[in-house]
PAZA-434966 format. One record per residue: x, y, z of N, C-alpha, C, CB in turn; residue number from 1; chain. Coordinates in pm, 1 decimal. Glycine has a CB too. Layout:
BEGIN
- n.c1; n.c2; n.c3; ca.c1; ca.c2; ca.c3; c.c1; c.c2; c.c3; cb.c1; cb.c2; cb.c3; pos; unit
- X; Y; Z; X; Y; Z; X; Y; Z; X; Y; Z; NUM; A
...
This chain:
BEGIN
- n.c1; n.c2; n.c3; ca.c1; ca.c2; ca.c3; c.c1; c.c2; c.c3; cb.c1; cb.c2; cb.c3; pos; unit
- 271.1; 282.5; -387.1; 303.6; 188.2; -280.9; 432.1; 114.6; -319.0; 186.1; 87.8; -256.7; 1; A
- 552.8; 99.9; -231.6; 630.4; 15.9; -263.9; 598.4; -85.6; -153.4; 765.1; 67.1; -280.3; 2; A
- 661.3; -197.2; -262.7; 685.1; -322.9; -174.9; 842.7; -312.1; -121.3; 658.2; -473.3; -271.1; 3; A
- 827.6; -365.4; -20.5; 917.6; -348.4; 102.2; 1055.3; -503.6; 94.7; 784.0; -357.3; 270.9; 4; A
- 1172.0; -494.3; 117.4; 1211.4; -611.9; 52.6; 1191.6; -754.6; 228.8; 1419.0; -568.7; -33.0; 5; A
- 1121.8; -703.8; 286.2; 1076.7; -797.5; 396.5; 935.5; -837.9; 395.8; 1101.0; -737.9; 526.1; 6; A
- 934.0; -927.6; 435.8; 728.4; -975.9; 503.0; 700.2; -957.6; 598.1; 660.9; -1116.1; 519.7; 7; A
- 591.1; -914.4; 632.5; 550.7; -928.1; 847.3; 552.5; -1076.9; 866.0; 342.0; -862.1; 924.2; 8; A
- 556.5; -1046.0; 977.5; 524.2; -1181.5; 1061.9; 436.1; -1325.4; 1004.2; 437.1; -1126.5; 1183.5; 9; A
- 333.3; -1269.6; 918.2; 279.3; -1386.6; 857.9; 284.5; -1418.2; 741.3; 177.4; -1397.5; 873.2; 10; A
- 420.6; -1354.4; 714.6; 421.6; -1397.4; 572.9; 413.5; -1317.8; 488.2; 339.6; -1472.1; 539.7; 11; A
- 319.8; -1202.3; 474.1; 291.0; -1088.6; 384.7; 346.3; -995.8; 341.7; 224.8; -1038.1; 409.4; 12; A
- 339.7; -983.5; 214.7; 440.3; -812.1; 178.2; 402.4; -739.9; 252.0; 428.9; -718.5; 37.3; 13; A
- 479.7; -680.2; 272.5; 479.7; -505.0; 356.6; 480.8; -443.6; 235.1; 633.1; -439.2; 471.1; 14; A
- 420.8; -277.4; 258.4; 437.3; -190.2; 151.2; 442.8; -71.3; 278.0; 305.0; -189.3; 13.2; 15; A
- 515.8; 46.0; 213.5; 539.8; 174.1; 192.2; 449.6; 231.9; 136.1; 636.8; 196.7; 135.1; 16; A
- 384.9; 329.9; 201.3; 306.1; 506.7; 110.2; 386.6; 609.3; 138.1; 134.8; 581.5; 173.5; 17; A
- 468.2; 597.1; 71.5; 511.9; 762.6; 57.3; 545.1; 779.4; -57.9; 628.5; 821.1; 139.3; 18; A
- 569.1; 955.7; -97.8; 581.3; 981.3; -197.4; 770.1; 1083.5; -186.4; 425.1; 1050.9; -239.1; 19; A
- 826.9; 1036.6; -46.7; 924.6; 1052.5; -35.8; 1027.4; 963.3; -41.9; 919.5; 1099.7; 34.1; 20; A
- 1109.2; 922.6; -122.7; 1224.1; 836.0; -199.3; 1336.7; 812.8; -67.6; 1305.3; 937.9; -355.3; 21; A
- 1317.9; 942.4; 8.5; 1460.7; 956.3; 109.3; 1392.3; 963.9; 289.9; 1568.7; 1150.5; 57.0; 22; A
- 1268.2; 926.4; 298.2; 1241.8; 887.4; 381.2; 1320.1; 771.8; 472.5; 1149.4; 875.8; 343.5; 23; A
- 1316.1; 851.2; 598.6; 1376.8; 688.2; 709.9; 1361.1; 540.2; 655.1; 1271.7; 666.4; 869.9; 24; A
- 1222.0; 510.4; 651.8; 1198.9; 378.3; 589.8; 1244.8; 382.7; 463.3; 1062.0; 334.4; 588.4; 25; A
- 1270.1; 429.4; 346.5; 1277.8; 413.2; 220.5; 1420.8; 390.6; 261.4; 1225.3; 523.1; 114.4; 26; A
- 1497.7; 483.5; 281.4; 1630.3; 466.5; 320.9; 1726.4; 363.4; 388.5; 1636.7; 542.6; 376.9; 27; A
- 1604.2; 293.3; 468.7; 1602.4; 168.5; 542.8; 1595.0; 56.3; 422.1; 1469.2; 162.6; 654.2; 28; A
- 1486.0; 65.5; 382.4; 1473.0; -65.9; 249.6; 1563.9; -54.6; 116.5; 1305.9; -66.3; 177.4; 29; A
- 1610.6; 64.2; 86.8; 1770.7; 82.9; 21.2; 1858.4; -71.4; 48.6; 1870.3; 236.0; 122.6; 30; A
- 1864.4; -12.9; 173.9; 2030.9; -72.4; 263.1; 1960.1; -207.7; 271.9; 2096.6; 12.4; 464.9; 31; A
- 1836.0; -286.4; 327.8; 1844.0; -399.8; 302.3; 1816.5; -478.0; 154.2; 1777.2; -433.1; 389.7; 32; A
- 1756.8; -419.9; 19.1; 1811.6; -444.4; -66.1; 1949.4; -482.9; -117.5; 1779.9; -385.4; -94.1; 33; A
- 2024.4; -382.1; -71.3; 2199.1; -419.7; -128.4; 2228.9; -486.1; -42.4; 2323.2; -307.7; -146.1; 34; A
- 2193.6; -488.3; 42.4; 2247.8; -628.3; 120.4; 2197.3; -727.6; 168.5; 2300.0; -616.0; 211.4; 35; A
- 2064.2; -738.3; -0.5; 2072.1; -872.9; -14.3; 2133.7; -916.0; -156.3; 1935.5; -927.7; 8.2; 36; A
- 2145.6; -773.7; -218.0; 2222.4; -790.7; -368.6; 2336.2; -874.8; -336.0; 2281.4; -640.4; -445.6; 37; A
- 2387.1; -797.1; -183.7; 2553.2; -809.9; -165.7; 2567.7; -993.8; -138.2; 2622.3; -692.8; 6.6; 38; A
- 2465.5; -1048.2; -57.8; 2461.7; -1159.9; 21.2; 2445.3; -1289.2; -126.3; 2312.7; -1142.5; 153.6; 39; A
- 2295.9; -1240.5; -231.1; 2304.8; -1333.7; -336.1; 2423.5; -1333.6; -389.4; 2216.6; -1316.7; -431.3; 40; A
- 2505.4; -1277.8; -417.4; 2667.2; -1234.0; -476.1; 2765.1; -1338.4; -407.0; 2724.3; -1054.2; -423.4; 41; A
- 2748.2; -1345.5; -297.3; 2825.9; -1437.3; -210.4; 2782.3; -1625.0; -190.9; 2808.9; -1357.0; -63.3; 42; A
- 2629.3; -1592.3; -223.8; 2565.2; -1738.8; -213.6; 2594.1; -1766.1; -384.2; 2365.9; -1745.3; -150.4; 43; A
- 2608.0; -1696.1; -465.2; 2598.5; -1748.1; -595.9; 2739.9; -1808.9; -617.8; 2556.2; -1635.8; -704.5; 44; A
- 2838.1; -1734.5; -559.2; 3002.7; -1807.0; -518.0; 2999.1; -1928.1; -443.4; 3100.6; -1710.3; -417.3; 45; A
- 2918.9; -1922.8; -327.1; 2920.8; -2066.6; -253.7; 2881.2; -2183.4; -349.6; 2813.0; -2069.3; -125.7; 46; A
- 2774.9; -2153.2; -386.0; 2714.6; -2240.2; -464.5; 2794.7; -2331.7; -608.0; 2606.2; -2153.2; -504.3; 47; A
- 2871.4; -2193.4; -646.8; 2929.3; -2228.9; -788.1; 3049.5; -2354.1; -760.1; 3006.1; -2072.9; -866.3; 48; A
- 3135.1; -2280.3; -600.8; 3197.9; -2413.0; -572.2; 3181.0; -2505.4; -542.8; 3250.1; -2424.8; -524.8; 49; A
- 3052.9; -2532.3; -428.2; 3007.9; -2666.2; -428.9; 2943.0; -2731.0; -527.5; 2940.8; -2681.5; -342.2; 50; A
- 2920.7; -2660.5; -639.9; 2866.4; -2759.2; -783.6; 2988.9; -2804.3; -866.4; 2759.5; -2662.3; -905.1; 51; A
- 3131.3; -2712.8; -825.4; 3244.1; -2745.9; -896.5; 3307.1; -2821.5; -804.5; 3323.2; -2637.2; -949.0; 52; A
- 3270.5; -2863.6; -709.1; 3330.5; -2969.1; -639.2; 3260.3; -3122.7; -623.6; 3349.6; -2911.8; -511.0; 53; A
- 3391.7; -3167.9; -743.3; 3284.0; -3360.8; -739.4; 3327.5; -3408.3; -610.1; 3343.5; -3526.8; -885.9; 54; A
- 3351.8; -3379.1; -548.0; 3372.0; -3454.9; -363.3; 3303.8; -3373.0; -283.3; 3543.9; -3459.4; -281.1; 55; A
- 3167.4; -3284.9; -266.1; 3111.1; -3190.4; -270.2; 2980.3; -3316.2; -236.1; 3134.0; -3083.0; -404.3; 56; A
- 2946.4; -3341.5; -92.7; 2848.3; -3466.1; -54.3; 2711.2; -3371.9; -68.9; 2877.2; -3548.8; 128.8; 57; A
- 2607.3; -3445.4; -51.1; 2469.9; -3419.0; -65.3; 2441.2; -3309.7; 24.3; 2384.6; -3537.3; -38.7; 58; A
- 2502.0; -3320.7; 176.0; 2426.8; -3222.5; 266.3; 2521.1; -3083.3; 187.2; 2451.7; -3257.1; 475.3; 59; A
- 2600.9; -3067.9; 175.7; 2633.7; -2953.4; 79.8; 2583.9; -2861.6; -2.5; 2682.7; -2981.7; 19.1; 60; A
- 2576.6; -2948.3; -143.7; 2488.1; -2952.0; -237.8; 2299.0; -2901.5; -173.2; 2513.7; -3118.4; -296.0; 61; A
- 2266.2; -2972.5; -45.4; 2150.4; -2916.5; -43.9; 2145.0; -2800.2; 31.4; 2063.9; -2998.3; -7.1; 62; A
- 2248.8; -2790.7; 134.2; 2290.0; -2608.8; 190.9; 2303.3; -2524.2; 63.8; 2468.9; -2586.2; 285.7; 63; A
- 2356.3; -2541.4; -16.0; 2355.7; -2462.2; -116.9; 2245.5; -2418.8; -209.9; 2432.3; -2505.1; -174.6; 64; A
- 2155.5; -2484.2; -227.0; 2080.8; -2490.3; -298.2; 1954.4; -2403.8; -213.9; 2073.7; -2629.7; -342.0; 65; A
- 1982.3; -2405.3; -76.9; 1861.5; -2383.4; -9.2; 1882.9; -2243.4; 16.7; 1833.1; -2473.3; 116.4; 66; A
- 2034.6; -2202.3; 30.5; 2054.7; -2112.3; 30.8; 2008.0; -1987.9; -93.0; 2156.6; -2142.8; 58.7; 67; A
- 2064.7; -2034.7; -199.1; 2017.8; -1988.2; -332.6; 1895.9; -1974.7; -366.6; 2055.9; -2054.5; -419.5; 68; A
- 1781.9; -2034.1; -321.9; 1636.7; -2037.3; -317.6; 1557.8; -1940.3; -254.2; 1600.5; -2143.3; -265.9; 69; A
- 1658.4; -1872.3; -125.1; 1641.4; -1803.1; -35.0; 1667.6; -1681.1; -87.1; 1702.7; -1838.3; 67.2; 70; A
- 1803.3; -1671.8; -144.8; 1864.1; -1558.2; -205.7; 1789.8; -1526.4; -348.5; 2022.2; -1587.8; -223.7; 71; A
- 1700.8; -1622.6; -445.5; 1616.8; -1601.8; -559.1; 1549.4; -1528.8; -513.9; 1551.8; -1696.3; -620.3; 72; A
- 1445.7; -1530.3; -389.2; 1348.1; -1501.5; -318.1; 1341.8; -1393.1; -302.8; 1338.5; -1549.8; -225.3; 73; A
- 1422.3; -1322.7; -224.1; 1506.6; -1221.9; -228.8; 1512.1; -1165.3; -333.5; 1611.5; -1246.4; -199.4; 74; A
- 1552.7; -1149.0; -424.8; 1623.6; -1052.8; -574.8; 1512.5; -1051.1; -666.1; 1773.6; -1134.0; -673.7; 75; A
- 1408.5; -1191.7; -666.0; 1267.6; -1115.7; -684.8; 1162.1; -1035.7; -618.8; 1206.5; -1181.4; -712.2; 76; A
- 1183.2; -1006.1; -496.9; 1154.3; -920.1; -455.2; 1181.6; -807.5; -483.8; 1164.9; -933.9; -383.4; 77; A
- 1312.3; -796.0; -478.9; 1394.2; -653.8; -490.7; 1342.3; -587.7; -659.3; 1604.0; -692.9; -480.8; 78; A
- 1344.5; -719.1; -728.0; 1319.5; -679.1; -933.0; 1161.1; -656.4; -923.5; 1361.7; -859.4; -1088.1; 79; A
- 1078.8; -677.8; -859.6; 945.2; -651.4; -842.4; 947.6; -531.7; -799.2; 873.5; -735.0; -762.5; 80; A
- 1025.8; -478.4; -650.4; 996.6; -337.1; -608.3; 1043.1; -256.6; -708.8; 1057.5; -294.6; -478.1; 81; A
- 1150.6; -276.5; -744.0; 1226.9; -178.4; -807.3; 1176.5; -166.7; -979.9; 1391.9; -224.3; -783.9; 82; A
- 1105.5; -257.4; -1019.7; 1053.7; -245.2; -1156.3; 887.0; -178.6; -1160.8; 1061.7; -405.6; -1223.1; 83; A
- 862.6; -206.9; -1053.1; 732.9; -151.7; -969.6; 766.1; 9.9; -1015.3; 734.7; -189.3; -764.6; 84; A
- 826.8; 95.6; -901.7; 872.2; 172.2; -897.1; 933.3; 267.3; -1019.1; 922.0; 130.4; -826.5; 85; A
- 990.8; 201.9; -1104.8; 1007.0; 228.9; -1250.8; 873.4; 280.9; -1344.7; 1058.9; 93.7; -1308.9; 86; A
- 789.4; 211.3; -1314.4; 652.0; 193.2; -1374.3; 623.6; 359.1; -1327.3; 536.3; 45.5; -1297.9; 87; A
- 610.8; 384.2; -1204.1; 555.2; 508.6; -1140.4; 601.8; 612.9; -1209.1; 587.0; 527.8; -999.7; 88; A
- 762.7; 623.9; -1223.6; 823.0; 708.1; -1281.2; 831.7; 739.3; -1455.8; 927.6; 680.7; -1226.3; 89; A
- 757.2; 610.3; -1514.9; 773.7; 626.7; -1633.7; 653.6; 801.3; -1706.2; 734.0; 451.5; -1690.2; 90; A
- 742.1; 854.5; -1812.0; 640.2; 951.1; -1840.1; 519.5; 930.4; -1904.1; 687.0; 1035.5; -1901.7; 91; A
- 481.2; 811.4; -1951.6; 362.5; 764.8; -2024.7; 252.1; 754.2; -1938.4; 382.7; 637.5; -2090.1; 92; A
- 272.2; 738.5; -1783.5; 190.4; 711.9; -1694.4; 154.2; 834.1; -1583.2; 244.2; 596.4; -1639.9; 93; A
């Protein structure tokens, strides 16, 4: 089963059964992975300047932060599926 890098509607992991890597959906959850790799990459830049900016007011500082929380969220997801997935492939198992 992979975990999927989205939730349904209430919140819940989604998972994948297949045992095809290049499936539509697999292929699908690829592309939104890297682009959330691509997006934390860009929030980790926002962020770095508004922490390097001392004239950088509170509502800033907390866009940023909320953003980055969002984007953590994210990339543990992605290190869960993808270390998940590792596990399957290892030869010990």
């Amino acid at each position: 089963m992979r975990l999927l890098p989205w939730t349904g509607t209430d919140g819940k992991p989604c998972y994948l059964s297949t045992d095809d890597p290049d499936s539509l959906l697999s292929r699908l959850a690829d592309e939104v992975e890297d682009a959330q790799l691509a997006s934390a990459e860009q929030v980790l830049a926002g962020a770095k300047a508004v922490l390097g900016d001392p004239k950088a007011g509170e509502r800033a500082v907390l866009f940023a932060l909320t953003r980055a929380v969002e984007s953590l969220e994210d990339l543990l997801r992605v290190a869960v599926s993808r270390g998940e997935r590792l596990d399957l492939k290892s030869p010990t198992k």
